[in-house]
N, C-alpha and C positions, 0 to 999 in steps of 0.2 A: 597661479600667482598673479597677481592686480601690480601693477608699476603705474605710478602716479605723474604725468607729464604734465609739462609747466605751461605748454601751449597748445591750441586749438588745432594747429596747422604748424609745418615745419620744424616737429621735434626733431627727425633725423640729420635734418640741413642742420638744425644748430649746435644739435650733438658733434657732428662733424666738425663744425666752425671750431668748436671750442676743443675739439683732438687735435683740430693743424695748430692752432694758438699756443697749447699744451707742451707740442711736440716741438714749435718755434721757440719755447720759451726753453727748451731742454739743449735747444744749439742745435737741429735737425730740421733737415729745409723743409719739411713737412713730412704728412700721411699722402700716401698714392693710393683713394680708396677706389679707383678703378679697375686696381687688383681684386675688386668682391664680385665674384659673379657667384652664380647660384649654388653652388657646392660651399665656398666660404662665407655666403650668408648662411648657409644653415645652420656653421658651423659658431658661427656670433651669436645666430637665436643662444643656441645650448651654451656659449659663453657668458652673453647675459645672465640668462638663471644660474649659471654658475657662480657667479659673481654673488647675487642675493642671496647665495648661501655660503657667500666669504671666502670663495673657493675664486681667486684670481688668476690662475695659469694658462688656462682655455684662454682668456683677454687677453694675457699679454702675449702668449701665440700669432694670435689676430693681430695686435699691435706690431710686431716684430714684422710680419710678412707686406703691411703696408710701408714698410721704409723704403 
């Protein structure tokens, strides 16, 4: 599966930018994404593509655990 990014460089940083903004705007003092080490990125890959097939749970998992 192909995901089409808006920039050359620092999608991730601004993917991020825009979850703590997200998460600011929801009344939550942000995302801790320090909590991702390599076992819970893996588990974001397979959230991602989860998501591209509309299937949101795996995310919000991911979301939940950086508060």
């Amino acid at each position: 599966m192909l995901f089409i990014h808006p920039f050359r460089e620092g999608n991730g940083r601004t993917a991020r930018t825009l979850a703590k903004l997200m998460a600011r705007k929801q009344g939550h003092e942000g995302l801790n994404f320090d909590k991702i080490d390599k076992k819970v990125f893996t588990q974001y890959v397979s959230a991602v593509q989860a998501v591209a097939d509309k299937d949101h749970s795996k995310m919000e998992n991911i979301i939940k655990l950086l508060f």
